[in-house]
C-alpha positions as CSV (number, residue, x, y, z in Angstrom):
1,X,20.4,103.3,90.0
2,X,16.7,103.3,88.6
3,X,15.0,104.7,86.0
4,X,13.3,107.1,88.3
5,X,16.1,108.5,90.1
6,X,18.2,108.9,86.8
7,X,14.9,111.4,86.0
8,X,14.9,113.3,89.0
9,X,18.9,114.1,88.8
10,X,18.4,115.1,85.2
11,X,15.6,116.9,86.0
12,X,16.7,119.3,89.0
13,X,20.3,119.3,87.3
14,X,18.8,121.0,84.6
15,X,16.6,123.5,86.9
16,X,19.7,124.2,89.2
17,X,21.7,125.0,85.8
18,X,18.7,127.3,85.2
19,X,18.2,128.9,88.3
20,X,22.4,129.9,87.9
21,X,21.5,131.4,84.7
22,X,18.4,133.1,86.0
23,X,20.4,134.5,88.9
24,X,22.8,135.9,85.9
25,X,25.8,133.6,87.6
26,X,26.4,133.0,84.1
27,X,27.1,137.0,83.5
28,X,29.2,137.1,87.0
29,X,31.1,134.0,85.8
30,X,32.2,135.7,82.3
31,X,33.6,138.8,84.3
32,X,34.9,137.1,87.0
33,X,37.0,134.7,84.1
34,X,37.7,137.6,82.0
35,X,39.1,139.6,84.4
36,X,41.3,137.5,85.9
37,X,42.4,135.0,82.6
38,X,44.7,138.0,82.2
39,X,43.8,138.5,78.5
40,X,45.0,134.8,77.6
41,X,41.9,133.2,75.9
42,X,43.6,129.6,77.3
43,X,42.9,131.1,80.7
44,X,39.4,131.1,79.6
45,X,39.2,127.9,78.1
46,X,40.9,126.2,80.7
47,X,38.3,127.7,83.1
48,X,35.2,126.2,80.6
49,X,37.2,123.0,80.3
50,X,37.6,122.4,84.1
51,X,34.2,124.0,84.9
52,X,32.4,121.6,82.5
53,X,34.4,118.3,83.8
54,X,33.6,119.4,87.2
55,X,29.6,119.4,87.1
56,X,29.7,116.0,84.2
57,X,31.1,114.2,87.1
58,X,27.9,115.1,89.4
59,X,25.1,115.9,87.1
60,X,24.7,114.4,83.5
61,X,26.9,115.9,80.7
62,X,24.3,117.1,78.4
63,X,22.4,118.9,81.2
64,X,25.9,120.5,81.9
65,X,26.3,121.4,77.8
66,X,22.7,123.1,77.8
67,X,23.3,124.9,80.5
68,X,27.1,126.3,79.6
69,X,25.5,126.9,76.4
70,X,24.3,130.5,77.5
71,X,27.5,131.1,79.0
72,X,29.6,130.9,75.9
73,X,26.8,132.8,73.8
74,X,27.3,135.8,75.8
75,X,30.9,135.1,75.7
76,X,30.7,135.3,71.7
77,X,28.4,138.6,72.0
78,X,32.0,140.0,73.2
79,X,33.8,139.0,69.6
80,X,33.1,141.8,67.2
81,X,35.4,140.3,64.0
82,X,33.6,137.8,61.5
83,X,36.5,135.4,61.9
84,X,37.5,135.8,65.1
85,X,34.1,134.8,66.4
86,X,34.6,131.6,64.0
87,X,37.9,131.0,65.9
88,X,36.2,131.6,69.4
89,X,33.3,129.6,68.7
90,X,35.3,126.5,67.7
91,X,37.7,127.1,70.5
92,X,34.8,127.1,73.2
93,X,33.2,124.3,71.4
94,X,36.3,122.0,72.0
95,X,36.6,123.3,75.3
96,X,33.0,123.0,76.9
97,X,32.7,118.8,74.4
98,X,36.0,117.7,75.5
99,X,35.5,118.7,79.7
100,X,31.6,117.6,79.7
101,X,32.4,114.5,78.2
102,X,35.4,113.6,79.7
103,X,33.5,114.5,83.2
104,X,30.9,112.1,82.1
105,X,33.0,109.2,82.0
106,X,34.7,110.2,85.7
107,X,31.7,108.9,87.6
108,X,28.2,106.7,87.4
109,X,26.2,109.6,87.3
110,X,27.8,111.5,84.7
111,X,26.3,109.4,81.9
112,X,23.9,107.6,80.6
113,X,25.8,105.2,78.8
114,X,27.2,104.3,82.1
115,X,24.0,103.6,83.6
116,X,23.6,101.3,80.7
117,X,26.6,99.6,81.7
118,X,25.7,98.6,84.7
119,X,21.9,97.6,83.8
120,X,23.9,95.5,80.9
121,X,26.3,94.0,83.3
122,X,23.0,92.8,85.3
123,X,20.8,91.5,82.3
124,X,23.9,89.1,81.5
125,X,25.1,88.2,84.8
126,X,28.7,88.8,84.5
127,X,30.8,88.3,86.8
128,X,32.4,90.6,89.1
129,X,29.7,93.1,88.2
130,X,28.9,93.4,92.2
131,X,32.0,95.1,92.3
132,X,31.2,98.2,90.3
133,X,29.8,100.7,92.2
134,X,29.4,104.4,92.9
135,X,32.9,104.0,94.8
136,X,34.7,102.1,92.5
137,X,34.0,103.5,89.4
138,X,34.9,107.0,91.0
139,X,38.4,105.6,92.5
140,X,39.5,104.9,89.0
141,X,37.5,107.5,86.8
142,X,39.0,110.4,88.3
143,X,42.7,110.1,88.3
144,X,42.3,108.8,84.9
145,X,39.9,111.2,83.3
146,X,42.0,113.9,84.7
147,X,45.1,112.6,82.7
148,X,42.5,112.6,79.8
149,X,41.5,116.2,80.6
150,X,45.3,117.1,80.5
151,X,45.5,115.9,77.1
152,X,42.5,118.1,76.2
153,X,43.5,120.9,77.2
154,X,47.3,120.3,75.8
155,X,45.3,119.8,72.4
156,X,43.4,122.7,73.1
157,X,45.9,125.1,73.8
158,X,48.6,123.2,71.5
159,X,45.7,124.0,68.7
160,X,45.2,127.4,68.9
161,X,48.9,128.5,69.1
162,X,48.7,130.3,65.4
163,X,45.3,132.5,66.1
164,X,44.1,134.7,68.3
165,X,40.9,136.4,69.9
166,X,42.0,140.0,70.3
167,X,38.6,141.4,70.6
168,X,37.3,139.0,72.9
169,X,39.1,141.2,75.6
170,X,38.7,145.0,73.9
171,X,35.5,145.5,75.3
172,X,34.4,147.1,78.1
173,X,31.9,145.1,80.2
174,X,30.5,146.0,83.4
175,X,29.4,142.2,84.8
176,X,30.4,141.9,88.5
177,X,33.3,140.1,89.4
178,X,32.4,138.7,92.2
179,X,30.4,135.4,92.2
180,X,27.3,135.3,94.3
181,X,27.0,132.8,96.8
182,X,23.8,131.8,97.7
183,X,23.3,129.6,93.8
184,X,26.5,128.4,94.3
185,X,26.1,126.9,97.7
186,X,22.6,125.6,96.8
187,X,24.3,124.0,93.4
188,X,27.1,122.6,95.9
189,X,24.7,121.3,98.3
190,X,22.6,119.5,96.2
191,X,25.3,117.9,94.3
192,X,26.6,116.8,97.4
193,X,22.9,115.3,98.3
194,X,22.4,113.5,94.7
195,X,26.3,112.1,95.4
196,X,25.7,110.7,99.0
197,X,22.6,109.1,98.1
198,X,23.6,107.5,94.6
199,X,26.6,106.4,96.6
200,X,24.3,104.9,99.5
201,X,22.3,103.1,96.6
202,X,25.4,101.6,95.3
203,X,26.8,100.5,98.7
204,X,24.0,99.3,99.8
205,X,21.3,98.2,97.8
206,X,18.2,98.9,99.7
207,X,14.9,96.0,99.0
208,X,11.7,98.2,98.3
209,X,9.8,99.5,101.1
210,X,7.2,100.7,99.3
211,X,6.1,99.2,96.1
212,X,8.7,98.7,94.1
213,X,10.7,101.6,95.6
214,X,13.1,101.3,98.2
215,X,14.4,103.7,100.3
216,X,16.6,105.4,98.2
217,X,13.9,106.2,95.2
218,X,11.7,107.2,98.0
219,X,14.0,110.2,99.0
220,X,14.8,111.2,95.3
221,X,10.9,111.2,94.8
222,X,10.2,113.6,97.6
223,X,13.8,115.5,96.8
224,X,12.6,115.7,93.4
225,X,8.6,117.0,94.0
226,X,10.2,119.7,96.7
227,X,12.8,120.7,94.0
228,X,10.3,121.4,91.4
229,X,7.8,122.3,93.9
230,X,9.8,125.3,95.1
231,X,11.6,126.6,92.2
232,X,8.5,126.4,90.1
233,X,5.2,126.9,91.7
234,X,6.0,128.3,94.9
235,X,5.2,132.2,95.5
236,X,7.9,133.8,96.3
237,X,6.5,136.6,98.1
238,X,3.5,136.2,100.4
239,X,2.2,132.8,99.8
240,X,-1.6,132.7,98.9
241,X,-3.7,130.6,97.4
242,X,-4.3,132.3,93.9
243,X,-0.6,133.6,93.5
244,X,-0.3,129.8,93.9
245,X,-2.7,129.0,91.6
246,X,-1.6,131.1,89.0
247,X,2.0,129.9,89.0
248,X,0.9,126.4,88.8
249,X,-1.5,127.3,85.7
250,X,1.2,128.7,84.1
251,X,3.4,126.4,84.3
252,X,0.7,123.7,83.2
253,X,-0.1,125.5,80.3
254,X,3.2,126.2,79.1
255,X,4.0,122.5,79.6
256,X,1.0,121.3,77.8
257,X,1.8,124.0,74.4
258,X,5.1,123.0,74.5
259,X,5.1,121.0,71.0
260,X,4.2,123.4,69.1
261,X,6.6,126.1,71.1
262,X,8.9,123.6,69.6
263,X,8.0,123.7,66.4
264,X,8.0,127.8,66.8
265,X,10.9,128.0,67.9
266,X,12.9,125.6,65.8
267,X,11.0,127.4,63.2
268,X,12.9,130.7,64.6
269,X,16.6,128.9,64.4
270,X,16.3,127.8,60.9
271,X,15.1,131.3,59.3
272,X,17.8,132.3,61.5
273,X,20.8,130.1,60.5
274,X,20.0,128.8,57.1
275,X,17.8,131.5,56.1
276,X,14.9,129.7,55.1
277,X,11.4,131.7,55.2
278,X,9.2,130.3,57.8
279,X,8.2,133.5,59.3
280,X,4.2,132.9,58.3
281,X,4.8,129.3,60.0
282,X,5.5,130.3,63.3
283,X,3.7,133.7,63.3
284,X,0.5,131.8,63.1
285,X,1.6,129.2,65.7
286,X,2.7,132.3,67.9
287,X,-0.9,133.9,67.3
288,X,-2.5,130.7,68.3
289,X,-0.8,130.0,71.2
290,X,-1.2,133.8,72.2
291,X,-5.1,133.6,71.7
292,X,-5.4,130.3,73.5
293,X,-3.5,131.1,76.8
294,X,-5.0,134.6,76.6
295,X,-8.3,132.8,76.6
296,X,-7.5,130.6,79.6
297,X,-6.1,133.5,81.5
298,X,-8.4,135.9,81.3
299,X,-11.7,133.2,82.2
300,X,-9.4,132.0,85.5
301,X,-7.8,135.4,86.4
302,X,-9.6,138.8,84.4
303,X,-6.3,139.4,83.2
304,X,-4.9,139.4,79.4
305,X,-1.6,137.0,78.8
306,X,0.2,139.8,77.0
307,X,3.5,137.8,75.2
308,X,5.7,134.6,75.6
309,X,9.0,136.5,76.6
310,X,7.7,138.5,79.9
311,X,8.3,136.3,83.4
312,X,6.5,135.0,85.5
313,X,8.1,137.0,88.6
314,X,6.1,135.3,91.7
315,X,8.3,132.3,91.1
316,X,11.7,131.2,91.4
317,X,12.1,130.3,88.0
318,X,9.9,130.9,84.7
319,X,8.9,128.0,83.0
320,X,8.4,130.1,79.8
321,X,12.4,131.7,80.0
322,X,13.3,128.2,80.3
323,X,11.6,126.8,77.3
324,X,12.9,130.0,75.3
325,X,16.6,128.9,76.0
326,X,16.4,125.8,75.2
327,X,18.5,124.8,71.7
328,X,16.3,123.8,69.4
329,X,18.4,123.3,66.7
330,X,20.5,121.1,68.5
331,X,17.9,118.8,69.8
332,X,16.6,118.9,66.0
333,X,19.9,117.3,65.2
334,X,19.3,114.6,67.8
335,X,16.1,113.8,66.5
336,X,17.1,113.7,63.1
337,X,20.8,111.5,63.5
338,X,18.7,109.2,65.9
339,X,16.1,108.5,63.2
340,X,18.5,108.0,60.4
341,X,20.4,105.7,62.5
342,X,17.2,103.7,63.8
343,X,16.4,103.6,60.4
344,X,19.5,102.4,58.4
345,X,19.9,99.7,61.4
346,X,16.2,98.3,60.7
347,X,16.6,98.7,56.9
348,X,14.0,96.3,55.0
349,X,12.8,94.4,57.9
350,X,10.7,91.8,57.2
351,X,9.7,88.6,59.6
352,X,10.0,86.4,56.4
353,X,13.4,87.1,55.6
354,X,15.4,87.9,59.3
355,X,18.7,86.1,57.6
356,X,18.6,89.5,55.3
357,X,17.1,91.6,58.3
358,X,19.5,94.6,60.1
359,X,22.0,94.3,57.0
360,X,24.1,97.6,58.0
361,X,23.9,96.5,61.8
362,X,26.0,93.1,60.9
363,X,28.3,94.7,58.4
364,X,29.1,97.4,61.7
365,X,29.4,94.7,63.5
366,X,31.7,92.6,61.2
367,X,34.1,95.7,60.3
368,X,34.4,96.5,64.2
369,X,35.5,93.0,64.8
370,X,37.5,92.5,62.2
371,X,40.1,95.0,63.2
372,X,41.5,92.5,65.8
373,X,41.8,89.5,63.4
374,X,45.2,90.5,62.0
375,X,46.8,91.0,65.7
376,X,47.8,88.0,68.0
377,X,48.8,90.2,70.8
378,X,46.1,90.6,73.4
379,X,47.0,94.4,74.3
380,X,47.4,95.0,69.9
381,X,44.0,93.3,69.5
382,X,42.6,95.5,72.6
383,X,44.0,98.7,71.0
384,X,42.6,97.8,67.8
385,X,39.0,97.1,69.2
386,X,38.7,100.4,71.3
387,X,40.2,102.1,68.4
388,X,37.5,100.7,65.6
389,X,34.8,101.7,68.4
390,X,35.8,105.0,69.4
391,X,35.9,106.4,66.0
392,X,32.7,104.2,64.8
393,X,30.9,106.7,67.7
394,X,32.1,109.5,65.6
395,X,29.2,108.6,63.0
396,X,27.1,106.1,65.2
397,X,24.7,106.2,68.2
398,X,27.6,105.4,71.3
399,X,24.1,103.9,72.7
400,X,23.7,101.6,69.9
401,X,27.1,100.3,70.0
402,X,27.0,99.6,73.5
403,X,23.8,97.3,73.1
404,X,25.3,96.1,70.0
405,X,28.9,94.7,71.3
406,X,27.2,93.4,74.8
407,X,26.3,90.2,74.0
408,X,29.9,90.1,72.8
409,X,31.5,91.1,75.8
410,X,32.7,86.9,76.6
411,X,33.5,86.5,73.2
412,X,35.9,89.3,73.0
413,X,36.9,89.2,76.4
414,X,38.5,85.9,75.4
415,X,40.4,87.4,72.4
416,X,41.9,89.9,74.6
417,X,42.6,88.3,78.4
418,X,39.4,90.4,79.9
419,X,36.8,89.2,82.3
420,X,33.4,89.8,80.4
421,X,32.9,92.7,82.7
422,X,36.0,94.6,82.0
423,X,35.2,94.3,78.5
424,X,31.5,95.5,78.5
425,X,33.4,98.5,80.7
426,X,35.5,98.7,78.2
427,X,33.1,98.8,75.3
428,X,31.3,101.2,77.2
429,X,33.8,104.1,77.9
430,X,35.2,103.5,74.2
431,X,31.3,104.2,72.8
432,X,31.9,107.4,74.7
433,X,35.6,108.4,73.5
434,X,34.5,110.1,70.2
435,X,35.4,113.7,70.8
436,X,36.0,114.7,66.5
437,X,32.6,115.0,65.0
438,X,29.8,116.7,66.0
439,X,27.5,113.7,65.9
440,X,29.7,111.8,68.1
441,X,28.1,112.1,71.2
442,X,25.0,113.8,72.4
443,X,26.8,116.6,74.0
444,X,28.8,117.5,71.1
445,X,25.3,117.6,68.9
446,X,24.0,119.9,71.4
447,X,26.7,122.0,71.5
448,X,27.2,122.3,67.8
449,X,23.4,123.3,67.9
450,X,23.6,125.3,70.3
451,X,26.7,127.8,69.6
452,X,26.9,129.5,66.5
453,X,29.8,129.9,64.1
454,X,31.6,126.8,64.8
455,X,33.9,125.8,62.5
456,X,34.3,122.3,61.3
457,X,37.6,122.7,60.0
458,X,38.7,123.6,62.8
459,X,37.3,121.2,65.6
460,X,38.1,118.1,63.5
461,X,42.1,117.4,63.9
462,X,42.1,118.5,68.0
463,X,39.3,116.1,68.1
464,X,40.9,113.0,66.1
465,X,44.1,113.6,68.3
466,X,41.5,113.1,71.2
467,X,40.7,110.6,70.0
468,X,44.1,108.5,69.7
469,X,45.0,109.8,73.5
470,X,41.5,108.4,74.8
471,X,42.0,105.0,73.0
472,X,45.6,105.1,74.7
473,X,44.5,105.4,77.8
474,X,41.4,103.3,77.7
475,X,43.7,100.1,77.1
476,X,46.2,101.2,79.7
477,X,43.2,101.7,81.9
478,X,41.2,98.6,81.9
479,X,44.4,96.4,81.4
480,X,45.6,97.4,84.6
481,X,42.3,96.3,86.0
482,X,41.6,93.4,84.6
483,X,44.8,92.4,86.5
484,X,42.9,93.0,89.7
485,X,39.7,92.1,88.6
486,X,39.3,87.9,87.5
């Protein structure tokens, strides 16, 4: 699967995610859970967990983590105690990280690292790698990230035995139980659509038509344009030209300020969490922003641009609610692990001295293999090697030490009886295992940024047993195929 179609299915899997929550599905999903989990908050969170899995196995995991973000905020608006919103905050947290990610390892298109996988698999030429596809991977990922879900939710549930959420279910809300089913059956269709076409890519490899693009990208392109087309800039009342024109002006403009709503709003999220005063800073930016648009507007259209936070109603979606929602804080994170890491990997480069070059990147390197020195058994050694990966993820870029153990793959495929493709599939879904810290994975940053209250203390040990049952599996997993696989 290319670049460009990897794009487009993030891109309308986030805008389908958005159109649910602009429909307030979100709202009719919290009273249709609450009032049938029969006050039992592992009702609930079996309901995120399974929710969560279900769309990471169609549309990427950290799309699926933004989106049930909102869900589990107005969730948390239920909570009135201090503590108990701690408890329910951690609870959902472990919950919404352990189904998106384990959902993101069930099929090709639930994750980037998977993608990688396959583009590694590729670049060395290994063989067998003809034989991963769309199919394939989902014939094995399911039934086995389903046992790994079961463990989840045994943690889960096993974890939270000794508290409980009692206000979560004292108050009296009036969301509809019923879901509505026009988003749900657009969601289900174009998950279908994104499915039959990433499975035709994989089956069979269509040569480029046009270009470089073959059929396949050709489709995602137009699904992709029509997608945004329509749930963006098209009126929808009665179409005319300057209803037309305004939407796509304010989408363009809103696009084009969007650093510094970035900075505004992460601006907002600090003051608010850590308490630090940066009113003036993104008062001013707020002001300028205001003035600018106003400026634009009111030359193109005679009208004033009043605020940020009123819709644009003659379009599907609002390009400016979207941007609001977004979490800031947790994409801060991102930005900020991913620069340390980049850093501490390139630390004192210099072309005259490369046998001193990438230090920390060797000594990762040398620790992670030197866990499967002291073992002669090739299923110890295995165990030993997923194990050091998985819980190097939990403070490391799963990205990073995917491209870092690749070249590897023969070499340690010969330590432990694996074709080099098996391995580099087995490096892969280890890299993606870490379920304990926050940092772990980009889904858990996001969702540590993006839901409030969450309690380290409390996510760590459910996590770290995760953990252990991933690495189990993992080896039983890809033991059993490299027995089919030469």
């Amino acid at each position: 699967m290319s670049l460009l179609q990897n794009a487009i299915i993030i891109l309308t899997g986030f805008l389908l995610s958005e159109m649910l929550v602009f429909t307030r599905t979100h709202h009719r999903l919290i009273g249709y859970l609450l009032q049938h989990s029969g006050n039992n908050p592992g009702s609930l969170l079996t309901a995120i967990l399974l929710i969560s899995y279900t769309l990471s196995i169609f549309l990427s995991h950290t799309i699926v983590v933004i989106s049930m973000i909102p869900v589990i905020n107005r969730l948390l608006t239920l909570v009135q105690q201090t503590d108990e919103k701690k408890t329910a905050a951690s609870f959902f947290y472990l919950a919404l990280t352990f189904g998106s990610n384990t959902g993101g390892m069930a099929s090709l298109a639930g994750s980037p690292q998977n993608l990688l996988a396959i583009a590694l698999a590729e670049f060395y030429k290994f063989k067998g790698r003809d034989l991963i596809t769309f199919f394939s991977w989902i014939v094995v990922g399911l039934p086995a990230t389903l046992l790994l879900l079961f463990f989840g939710r045994t943690i889960i549930l096993y974890s939270m035995k000794s508290v409980s959420i009692p206000s979560l279910f004292s108050s009296n809300h009036n969301d509809p139980s019923v879901l509505p089913h026009k988003p749900l059956i657009l969601l289900i269709g174009s998950l279908l659509l994104i499915s039959t076409l990433t499975a035709l890519q994989f089956f069979f490899k269509p040569a480029p038509v046009l270009f470089a693009f073959n059929t396949i990208d050709l489709c995602f392109l137009l699904y992709g344009a029509v997608f945004l087309f329509v749930a963006l800039i098209l009126p929808t009342e009665r179409f005319s030209l300057r209803v037309l024109f305004m939407n796509t002006l304010f989408f363009v403009i809103h696009l084009l300020g969007f650093p510094l709503i970035f900075i505004s709003q992460l601006c907002k999220e600090l003051e608010s969490r850590m308490g630090l005063p940066l009113k003036y800073v993104y008062t001013v930016i707020d002001r300028s922003l205001l003035r600018l648009f106003g400026c634009i507007w009111n030359r193109c259209f005679q009208k004033p641009f009043t605020d940020f936070e009123t819709p644009n109603a003659k379009s599907m979606l609002s390009i400016n609610i979207i941007i609001r929602d977004l979490p800031y804080f947790g994409i801060a994170l991102i930005l900020i692990i991913g620069t340390m890491l980049f850093a501490l990997f390139n630390a004192w480069d210099n072309p005259q001295t490369p046998e001193v070059d990438g230090y920390l990147l060797k000594a990762v390197k040398s620790a992670i293999l030197g866990t499967i020195e002291p073992f002669s058994n090739k299923h110890f050694r295995m165990f030993a090697l997923v194990f050091a990966i998985i819980f190097s993820s939990e403070l490391l870029s799963n990205t990073a030490l995917i491209l870092m153990l690749a070249p590897m793959a023969s070499a340690l495929a010969a330590q432990t009886a694996l074709s080099p493709v098996i391995m580099l599939l087995t490096i892969t879904i280890a890299a993606s295992s870490a379920f304990m810290t926050p940092v772990a994975a980009t889904a858990n940053t996001l969702a540590f940024g993006g839901i409030e209250k969450v309690s380290l203390r409390m996510i760590l040990l459910p996590g770290f047993v995760m953990n252990i049952s991933s690495a189990l599996l993992t080896v039983i997993v890809f033991s059993g195929l490299s027995l089919i696989v030469p």
